[in-house]
DSSP file (Angstrom, degrees, kcal/mol; ACC not computed):
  #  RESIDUE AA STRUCTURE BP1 BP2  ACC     N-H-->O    O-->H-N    N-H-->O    O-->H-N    TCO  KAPPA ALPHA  PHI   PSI    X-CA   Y-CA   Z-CA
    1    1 A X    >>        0   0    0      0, 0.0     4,-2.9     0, 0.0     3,-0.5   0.000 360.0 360.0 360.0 -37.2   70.9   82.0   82.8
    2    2 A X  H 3>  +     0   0    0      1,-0.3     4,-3.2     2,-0.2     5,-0.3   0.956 360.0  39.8 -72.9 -42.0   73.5   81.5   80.0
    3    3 A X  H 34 S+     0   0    0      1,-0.2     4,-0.4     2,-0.2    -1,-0.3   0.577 116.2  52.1 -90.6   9.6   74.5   85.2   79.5
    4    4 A X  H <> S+     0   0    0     -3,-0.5     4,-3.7     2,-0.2    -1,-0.2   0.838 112.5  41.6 -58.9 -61.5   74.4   85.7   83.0
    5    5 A X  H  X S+     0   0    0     -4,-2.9     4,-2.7     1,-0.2    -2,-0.2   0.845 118.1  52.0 -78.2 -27.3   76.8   82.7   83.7
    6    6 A X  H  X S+     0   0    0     -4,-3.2     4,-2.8    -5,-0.2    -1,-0.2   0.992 109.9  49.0 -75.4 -31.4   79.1   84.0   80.3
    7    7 A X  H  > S+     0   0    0     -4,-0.4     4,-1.5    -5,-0.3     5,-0.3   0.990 110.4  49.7 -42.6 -64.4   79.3   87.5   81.6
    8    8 A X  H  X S+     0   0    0     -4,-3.7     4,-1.6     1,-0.3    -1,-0.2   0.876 109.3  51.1 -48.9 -43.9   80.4   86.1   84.9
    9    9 A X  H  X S+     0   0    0     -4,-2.7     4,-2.3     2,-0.2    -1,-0.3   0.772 109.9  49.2 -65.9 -31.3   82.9   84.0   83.1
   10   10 A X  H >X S+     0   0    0     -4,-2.8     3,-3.3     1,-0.2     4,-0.7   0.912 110.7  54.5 -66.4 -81.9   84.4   87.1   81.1
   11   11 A X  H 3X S+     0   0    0     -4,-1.5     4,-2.3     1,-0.3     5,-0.3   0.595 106.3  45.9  -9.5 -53.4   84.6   88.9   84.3
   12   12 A X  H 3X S+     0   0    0     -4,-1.6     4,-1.3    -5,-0.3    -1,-0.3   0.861 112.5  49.9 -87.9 -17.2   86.5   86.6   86.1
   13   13 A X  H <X S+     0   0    0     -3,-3.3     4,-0.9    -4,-2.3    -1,-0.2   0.926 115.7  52.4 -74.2 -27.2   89.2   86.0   83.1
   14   14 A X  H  < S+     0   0    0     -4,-0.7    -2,-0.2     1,-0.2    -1,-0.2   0.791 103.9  49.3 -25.7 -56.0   89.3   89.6   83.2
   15   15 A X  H  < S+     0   0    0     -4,-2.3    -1,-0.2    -5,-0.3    -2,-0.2   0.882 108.9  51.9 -59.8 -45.0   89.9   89.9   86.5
   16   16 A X  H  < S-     0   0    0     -4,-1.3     2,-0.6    -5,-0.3    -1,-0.2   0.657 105.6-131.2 -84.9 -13.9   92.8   87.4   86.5
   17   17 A X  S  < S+     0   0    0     -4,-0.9     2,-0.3    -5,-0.1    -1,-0.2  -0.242  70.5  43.9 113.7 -59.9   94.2   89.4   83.7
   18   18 A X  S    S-     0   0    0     -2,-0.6     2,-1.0     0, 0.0     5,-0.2  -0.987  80.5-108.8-162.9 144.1   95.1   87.0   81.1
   19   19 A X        +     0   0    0     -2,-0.3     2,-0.1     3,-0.1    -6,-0.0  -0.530  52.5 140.7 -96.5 123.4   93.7   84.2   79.6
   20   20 A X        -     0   0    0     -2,-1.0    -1,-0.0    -7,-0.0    -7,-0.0  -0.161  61.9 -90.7-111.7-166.9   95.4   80.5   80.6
   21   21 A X  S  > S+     0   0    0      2,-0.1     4,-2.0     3,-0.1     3,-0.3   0.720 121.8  49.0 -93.6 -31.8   94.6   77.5   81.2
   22   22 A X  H  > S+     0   0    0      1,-0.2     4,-2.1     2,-0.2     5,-0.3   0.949 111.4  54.1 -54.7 -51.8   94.2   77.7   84.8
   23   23 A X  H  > S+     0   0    0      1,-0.3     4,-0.6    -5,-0.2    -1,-0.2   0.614 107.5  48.8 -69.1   0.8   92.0   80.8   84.4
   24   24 A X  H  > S+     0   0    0     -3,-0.3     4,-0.5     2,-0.2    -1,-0.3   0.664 112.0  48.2-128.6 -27.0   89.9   79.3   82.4
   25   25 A X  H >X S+     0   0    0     -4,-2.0     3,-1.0     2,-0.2     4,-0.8   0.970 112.9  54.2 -30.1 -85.7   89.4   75.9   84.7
   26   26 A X  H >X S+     0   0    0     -4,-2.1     3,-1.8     1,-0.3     4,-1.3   0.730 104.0  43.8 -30.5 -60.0   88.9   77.8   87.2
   27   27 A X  H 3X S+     0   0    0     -4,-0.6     4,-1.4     1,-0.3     5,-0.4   0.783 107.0  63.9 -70.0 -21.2   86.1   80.1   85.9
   28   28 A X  H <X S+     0   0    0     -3,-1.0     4,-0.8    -4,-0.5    -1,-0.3   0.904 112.8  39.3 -61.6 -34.3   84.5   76.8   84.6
   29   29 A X  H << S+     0   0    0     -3,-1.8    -2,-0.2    -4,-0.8    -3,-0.1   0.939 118.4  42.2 -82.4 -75.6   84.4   76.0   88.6
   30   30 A X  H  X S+     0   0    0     -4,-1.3     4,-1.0     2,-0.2     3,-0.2   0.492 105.7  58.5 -42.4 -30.9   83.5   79.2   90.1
   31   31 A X  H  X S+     0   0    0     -4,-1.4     4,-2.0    -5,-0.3     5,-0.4   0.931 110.7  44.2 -70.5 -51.3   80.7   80.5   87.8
   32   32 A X  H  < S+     0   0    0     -4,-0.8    -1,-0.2    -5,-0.4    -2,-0.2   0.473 120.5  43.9 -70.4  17.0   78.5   77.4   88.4
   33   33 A X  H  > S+     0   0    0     -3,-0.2     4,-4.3     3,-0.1    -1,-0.2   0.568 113.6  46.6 -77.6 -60.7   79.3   77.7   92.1
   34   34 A X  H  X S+     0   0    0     -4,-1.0     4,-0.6     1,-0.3     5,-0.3   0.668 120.7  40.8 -78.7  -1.9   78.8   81.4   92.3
   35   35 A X  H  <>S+     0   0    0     -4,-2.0     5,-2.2     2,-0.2    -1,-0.3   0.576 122.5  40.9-112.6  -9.6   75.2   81.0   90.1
   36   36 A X  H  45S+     0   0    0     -5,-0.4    -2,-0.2     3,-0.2    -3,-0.1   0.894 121.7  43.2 -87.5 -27.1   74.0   77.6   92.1
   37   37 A X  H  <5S+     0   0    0     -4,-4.3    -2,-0.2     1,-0.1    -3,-0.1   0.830 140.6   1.4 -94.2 -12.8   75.2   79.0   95.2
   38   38 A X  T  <5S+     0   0    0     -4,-0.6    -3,-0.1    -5,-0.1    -1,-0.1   0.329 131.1  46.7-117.1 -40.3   73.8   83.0   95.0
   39   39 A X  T   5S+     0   0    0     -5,-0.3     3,-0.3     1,-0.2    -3,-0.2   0.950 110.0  43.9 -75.4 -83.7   71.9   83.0   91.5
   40   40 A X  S   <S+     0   0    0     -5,-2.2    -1,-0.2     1,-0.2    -4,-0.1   0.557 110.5  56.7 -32.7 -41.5   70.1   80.4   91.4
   41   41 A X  S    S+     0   0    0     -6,-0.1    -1,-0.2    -5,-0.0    -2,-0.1   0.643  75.9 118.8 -75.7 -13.9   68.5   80.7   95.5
   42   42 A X        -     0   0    0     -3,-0.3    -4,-0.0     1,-0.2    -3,-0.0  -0.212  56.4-154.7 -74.2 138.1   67.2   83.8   95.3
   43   43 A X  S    S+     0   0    0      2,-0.0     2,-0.3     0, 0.0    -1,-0.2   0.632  72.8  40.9 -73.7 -20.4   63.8   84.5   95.7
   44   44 A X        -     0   0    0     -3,-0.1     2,-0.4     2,-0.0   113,-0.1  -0.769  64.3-149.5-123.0 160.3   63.2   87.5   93.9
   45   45 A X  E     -A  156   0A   0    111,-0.6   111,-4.1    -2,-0.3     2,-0.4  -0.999  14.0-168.0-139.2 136.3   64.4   88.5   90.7
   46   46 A X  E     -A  155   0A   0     -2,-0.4     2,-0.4   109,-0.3   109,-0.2  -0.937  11.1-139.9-146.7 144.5   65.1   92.3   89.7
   47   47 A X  E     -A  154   0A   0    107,-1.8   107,-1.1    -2,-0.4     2,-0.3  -0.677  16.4-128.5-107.3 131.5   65.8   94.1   86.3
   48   48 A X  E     -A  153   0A   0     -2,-0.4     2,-0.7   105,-0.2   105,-0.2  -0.478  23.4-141.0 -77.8 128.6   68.3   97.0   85.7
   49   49 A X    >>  -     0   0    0    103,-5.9     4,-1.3    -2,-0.3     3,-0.9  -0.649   5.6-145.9 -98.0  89.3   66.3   99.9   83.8
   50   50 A X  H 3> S+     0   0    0     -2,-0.7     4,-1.0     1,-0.3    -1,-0.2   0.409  95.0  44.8   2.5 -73.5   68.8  101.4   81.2
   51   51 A X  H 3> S+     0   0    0      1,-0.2     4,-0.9     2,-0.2     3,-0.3   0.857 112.7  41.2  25.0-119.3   67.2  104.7   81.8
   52   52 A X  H <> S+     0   0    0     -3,-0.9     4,-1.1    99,-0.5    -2,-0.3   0.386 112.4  56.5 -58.9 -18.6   66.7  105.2   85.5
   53   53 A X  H  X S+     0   0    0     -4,-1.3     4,-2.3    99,-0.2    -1,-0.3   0.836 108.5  48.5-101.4 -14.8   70.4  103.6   86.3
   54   54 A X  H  X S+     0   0    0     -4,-1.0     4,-2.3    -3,-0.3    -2,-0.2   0.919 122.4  36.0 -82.6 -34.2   72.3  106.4   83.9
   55   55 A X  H  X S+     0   0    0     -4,-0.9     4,-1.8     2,-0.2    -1,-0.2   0.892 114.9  49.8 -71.3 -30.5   70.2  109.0   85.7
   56   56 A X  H  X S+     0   0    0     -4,-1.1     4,-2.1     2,-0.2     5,-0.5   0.954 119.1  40.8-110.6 -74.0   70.6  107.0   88.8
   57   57 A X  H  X S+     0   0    0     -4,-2.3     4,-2.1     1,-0.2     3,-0.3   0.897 112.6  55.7 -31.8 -89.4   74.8  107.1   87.6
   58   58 A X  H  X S+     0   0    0     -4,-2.3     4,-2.7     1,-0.2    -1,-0.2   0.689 114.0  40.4 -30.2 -56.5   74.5  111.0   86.5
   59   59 A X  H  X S+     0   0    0     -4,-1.8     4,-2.8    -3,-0.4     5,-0.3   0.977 115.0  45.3 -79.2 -67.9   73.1  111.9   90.3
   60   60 A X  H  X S+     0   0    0     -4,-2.1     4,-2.3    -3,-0.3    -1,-0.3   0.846 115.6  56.3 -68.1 -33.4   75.3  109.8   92.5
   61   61 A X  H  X S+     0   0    0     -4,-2.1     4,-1.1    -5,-0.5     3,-0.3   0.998 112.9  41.5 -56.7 -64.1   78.4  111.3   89.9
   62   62 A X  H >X S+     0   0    0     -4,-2.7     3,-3.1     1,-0.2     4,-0.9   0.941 109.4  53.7 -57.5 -48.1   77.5  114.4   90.7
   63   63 A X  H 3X S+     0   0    0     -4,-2.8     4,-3.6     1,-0.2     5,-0.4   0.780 102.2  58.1 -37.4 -38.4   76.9  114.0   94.2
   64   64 A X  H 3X S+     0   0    0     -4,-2.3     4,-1.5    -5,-0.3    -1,-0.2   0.758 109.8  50.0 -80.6  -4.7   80.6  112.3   95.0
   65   65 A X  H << S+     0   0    0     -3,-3.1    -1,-0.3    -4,-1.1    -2,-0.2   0.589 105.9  53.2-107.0   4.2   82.0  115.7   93.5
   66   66 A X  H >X S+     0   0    0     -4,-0.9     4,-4.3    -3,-0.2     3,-0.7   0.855 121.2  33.0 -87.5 -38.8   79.8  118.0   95.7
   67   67 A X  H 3X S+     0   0    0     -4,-3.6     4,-2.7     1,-0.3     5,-0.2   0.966 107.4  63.6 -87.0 -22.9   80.9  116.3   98.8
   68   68 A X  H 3< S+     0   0    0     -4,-1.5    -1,-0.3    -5,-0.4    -2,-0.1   0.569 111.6  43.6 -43.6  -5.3   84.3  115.4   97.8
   69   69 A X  H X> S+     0   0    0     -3,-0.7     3,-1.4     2,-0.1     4,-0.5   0.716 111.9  51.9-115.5 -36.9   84.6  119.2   97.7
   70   70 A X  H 3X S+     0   0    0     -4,-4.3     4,-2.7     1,-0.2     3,-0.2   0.905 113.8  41.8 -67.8 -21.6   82.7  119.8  100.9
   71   71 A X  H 3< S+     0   0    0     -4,-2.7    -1,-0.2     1,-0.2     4,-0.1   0.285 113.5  53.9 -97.9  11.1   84.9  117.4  102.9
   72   72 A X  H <> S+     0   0    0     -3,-1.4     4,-1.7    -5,-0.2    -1,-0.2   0.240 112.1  45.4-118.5 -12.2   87.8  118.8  101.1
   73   73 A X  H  X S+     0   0    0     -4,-0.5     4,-2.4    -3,-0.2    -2,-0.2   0.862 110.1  54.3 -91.0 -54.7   86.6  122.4  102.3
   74   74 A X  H  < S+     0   0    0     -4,-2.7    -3,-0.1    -5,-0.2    -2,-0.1   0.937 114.4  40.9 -41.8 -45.1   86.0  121.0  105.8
   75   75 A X  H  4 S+     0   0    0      1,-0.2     3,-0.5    -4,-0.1    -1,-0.2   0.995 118.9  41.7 -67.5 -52.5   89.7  119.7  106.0
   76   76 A X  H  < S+     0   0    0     -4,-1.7    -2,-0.2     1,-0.3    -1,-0.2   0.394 132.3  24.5 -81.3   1.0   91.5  122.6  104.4
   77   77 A X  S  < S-     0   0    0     -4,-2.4     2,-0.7     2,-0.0    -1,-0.3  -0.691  83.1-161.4 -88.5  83.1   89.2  125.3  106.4
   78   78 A X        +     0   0    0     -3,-0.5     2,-0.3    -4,-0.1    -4,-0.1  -0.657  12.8 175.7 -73.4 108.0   87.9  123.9  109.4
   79   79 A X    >>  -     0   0    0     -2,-0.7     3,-1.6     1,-0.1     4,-0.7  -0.894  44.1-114.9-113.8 144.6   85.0  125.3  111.2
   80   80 A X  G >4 S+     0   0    0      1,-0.3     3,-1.5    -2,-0.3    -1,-0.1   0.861 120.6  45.9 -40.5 -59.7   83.0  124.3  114.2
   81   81 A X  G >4 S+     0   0    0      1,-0.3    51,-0.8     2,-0.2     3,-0.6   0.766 115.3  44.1 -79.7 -18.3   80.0  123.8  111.9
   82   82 A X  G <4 S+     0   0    0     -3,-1.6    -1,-0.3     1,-0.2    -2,-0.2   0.405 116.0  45.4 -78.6   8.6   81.9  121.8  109.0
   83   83 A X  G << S+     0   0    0     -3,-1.5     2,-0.6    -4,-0.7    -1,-0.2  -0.405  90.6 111.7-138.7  30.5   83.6  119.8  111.0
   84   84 A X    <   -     0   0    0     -3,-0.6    47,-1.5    -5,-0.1     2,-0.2  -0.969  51.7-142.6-118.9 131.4   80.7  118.9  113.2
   85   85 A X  E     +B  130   0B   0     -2,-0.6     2,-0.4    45,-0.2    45,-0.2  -0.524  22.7 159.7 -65.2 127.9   78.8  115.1  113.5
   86   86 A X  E     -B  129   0B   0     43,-1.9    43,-1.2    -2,-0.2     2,-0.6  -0.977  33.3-126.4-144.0-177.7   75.7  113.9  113.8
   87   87 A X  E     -B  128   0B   0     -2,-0.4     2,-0.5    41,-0.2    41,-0.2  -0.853  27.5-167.0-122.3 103.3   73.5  110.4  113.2
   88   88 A X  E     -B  127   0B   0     39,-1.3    39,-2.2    -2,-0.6     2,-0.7  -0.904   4.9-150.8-112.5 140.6   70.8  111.3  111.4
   89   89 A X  E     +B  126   0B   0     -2,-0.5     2,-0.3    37,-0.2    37,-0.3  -0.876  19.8 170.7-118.4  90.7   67.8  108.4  111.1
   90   90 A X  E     -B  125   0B   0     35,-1.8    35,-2.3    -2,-0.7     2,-0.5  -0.980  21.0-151.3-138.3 132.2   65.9  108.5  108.3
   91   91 A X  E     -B  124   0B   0     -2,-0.3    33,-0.2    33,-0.3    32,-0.1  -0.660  27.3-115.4-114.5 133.2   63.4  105.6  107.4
   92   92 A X        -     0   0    0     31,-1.2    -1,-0.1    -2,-0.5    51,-0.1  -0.078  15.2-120.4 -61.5 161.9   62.5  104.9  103.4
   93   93 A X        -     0   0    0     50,-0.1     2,-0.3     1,-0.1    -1,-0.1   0.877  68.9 -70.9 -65.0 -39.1   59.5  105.3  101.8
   94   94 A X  S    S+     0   0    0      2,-0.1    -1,-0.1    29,-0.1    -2,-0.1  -0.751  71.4 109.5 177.9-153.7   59.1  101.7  100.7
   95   95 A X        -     0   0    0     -2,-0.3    55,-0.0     4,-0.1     2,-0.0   0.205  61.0 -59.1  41.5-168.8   60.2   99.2   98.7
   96   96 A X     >  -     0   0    0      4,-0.0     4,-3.7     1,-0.0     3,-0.4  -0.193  51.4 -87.4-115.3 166.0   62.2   96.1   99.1
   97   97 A X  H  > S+     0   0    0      1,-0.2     4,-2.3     2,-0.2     5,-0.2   0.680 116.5  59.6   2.4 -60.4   65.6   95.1  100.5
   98   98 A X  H  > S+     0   0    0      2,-0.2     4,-1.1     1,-0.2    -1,-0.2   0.907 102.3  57.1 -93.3 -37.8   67.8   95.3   98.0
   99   99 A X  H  >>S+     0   0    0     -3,-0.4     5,-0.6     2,-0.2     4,-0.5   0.893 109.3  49.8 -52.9 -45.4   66.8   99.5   97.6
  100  100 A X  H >X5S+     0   0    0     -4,-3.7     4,-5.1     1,-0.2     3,-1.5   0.956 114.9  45.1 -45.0 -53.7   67.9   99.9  101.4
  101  101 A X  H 3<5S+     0   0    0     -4,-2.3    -2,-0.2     1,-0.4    -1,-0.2   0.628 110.5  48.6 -95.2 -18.7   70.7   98.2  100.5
  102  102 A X  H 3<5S+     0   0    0     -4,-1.1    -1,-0.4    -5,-0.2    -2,-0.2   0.289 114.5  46.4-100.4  15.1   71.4  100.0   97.3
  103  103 A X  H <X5S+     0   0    0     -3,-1.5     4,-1.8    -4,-0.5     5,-0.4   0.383 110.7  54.0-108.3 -44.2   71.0  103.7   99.0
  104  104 A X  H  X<S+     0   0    0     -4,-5.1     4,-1.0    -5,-0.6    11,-0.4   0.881 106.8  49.8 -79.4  -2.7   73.1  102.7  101.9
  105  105 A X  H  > S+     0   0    0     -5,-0.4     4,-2.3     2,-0.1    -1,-0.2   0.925 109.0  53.8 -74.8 -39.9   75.7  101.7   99.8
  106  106 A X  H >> S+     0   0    0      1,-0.2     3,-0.9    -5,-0.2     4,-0.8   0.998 107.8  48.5 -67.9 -59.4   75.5  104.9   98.0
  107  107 A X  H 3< S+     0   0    0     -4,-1.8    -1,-0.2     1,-0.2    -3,-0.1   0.628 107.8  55.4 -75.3   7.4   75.8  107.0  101.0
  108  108 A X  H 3< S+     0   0    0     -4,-1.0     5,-0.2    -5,-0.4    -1,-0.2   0.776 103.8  55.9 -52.4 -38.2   78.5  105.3  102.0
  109  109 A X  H << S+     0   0    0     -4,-2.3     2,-0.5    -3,-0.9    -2,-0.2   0.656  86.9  91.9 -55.9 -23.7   80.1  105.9   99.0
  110  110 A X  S >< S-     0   0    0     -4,-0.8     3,-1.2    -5,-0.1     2,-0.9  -0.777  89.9-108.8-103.6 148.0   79.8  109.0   99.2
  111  111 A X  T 3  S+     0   0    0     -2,-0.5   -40,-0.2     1,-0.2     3,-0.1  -0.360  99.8  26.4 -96.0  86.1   82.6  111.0  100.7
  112  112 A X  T 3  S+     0   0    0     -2,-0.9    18,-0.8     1,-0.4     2,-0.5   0.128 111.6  71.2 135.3  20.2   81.4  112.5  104.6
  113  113 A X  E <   +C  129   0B   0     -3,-1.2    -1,-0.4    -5,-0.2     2,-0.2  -0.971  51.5 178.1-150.1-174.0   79.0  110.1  105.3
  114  114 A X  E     -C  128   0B   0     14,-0.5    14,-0.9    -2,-0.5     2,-0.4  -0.899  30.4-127.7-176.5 128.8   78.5  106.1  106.3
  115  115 A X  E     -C  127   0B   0    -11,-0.4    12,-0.2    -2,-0.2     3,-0.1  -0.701  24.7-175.6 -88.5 147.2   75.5  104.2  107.0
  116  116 A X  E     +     0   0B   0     10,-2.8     2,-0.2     1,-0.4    -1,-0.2   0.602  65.7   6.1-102.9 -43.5   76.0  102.5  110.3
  117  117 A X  E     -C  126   0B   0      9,-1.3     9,-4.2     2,-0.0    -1,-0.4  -0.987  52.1-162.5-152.0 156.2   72.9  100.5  110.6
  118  118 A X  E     -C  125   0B   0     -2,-0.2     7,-0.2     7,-0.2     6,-0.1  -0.997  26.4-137.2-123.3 122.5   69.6   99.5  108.2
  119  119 A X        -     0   0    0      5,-1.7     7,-0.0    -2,-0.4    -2,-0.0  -0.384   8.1-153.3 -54.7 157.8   66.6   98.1  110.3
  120  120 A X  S    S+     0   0    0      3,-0.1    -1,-0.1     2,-0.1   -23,-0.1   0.614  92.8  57.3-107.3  -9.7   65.3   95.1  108.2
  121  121 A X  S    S+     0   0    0      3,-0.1    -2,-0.0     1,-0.1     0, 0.0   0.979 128.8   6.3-113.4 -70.2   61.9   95.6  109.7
  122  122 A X  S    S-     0   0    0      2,-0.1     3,-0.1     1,-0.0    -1,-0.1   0.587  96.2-123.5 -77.2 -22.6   61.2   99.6  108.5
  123  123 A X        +     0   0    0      1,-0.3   -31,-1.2   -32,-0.1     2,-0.5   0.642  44.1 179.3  81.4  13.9   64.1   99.9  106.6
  124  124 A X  E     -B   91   0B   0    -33,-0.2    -5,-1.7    -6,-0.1     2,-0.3  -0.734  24.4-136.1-108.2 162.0   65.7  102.9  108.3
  125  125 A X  E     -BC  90 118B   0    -35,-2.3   -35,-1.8    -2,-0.5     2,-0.5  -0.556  13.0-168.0 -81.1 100.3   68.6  104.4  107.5
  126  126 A X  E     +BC  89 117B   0     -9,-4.2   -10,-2.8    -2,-0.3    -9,-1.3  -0.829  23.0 177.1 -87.0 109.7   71.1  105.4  110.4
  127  127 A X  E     -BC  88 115B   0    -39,-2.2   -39,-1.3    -2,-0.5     2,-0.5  -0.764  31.5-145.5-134.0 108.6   73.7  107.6  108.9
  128  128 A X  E     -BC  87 114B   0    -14,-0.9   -14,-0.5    -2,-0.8   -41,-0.2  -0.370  26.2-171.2 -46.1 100.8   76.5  109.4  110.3
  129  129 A X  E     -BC  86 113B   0    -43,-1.2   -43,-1.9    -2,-0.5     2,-0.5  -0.583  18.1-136.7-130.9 146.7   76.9  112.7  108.3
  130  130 A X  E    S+B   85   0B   0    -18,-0.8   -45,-0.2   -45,-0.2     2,-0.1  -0.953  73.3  32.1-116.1 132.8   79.9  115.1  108.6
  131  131 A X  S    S-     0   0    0    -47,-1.5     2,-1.0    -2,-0.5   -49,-0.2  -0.424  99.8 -69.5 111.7 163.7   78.8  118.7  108.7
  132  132 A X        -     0   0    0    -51,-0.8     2,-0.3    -2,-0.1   -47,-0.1  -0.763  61.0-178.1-110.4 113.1   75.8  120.4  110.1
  133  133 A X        -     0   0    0     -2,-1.0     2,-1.1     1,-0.0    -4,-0.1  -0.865  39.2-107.4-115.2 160.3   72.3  119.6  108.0
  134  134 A X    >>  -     0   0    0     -2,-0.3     4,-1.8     1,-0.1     3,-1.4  -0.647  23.3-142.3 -62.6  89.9   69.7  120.3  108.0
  135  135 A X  H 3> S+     0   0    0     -2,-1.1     4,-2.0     1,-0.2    -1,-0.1   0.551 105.3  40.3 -10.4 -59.9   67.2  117.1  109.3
  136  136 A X  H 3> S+     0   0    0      2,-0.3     4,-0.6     1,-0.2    -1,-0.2   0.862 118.2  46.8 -74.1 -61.3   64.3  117.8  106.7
  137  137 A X  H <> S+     0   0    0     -3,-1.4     4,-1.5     2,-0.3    -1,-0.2   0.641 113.5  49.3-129.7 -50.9   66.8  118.6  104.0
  138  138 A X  H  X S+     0   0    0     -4,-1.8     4,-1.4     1,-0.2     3,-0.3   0.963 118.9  43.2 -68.0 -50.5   69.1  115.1  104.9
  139  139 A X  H  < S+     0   0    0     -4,-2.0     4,-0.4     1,-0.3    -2,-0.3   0.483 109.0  48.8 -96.6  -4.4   66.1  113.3  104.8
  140  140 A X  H  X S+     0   0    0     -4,-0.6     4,-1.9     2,-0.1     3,-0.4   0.759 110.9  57.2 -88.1 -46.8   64.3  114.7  101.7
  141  141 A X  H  < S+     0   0    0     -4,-1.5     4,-0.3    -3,-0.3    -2,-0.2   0.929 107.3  48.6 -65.3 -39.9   67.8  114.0   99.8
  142  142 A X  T  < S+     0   0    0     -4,-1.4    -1,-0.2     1,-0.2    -3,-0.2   0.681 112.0  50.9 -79.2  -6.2   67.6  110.1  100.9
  143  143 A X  T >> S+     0   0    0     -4,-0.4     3,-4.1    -3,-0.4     4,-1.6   0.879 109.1  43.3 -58.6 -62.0   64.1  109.9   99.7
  144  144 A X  H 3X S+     0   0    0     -4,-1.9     4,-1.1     1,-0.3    -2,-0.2   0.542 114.2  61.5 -83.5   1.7   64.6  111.3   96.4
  145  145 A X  H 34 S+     0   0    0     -4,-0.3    -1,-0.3    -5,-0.2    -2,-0.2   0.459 112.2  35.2 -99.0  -2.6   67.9  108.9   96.5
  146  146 A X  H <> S+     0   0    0     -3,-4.1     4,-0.9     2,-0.1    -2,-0.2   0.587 106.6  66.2-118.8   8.6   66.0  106.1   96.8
  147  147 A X  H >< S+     0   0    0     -4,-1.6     3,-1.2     1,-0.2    -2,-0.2   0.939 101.9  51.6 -56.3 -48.1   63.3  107.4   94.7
  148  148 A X  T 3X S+     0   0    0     -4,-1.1     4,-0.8     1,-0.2   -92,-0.2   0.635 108.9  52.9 -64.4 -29.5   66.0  107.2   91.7
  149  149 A X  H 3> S+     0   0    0      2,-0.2     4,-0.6     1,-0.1    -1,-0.2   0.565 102.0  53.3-119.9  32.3   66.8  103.5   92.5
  150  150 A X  H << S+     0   0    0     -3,-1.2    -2,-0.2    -4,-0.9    -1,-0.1   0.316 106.3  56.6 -94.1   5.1   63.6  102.5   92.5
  151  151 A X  H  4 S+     0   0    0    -99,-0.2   -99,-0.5    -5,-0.1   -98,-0.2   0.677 113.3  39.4 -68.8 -40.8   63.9  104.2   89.1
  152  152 A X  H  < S+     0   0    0     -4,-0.8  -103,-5.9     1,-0.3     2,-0.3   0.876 119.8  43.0 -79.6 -38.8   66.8  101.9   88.1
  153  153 A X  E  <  +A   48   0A   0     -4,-0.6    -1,-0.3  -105,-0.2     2,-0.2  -0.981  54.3 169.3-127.7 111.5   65.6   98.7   89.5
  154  154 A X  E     -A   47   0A   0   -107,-1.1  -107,-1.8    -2,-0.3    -3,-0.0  -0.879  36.2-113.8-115.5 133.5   62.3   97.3   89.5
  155  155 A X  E     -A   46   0A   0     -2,-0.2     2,-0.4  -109,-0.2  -109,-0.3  -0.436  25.5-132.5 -86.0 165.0   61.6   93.4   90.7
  156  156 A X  E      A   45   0A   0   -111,-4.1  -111,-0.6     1,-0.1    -1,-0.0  -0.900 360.0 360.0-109.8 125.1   60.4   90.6   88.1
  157  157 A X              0   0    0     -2,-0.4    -1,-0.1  -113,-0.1  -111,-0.1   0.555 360.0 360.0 -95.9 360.0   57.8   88.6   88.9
């Protein structure tokens, strides 16, 4: 809990730029806050694996420069089939919350798609994809995308 709550506290003088006296109130105020009000409730606890989050990093790296170049292809050639939409629905293998929520962040993040909606109860993905894919192919990619951050992050009992 203490290097959690100093971390937080560098962060937030960080954030603020430069260290006063105000910034340094403040984060005395706002760390126990943000750890009683966030930290501290949570029911589950889960542990980054050093590993699995650099491969986890490496993959999602690569990934933002394959589509950044397809949606960069789509704009500066535009063809009925790169330029074409769909919602494709694809429901995870398993695991908990906080993996839905850490793949549909990543393919939001990543540049021709957006998760729209997560079910809480099956845990699938609805995601709006620019370009024409292949169903099997979208949904084999979000697998092995959340396979890799159930690589990174495992929960503590």
């Amino acid at each position: 809990m203490i290097p959690r709550s100093l971390l937080l506290f560098a962060l937030w003088i960080l954030l603020w730029g430069e260290l006063s006296v105000a910034n340094v109130a403040s984060g005395a105020v706002v760390v126990p806050l943000i750890t009683w009000l966030f930290v501290a409730r949570m029911g589950r606890r889960f542990l980054v694996r050093p590993w699995g989050a650099l491969l986890l990093g490496a993959h999602v790296g690569w990934s933002l420069v394959v589509s950044s170049l397809q949606v960069a292809r789509a704009v500066l050639a535009p063809t009925p089939g790169r330029t074409a939409t769909s919602v494709q629905t694809v429901e995870l293998a398993g695991g908990s919350p906080l993996v839905a929520s850490v793949v549909a962040n990543l393919i939001t993040l990543t540049p021709g798609t957006l998760t729209l909606d997560v079910d809480p109860g099956t845990l699938a993905l609805s995601v709006h994809v620019l370009g024409e894919v292949d169903p099997a192919d979208f949904r084999d990619g979000v697998l092995d995308l959340e396979r890799r951050v159930v690589g990174a992050v495992r929960e503590v009992s």
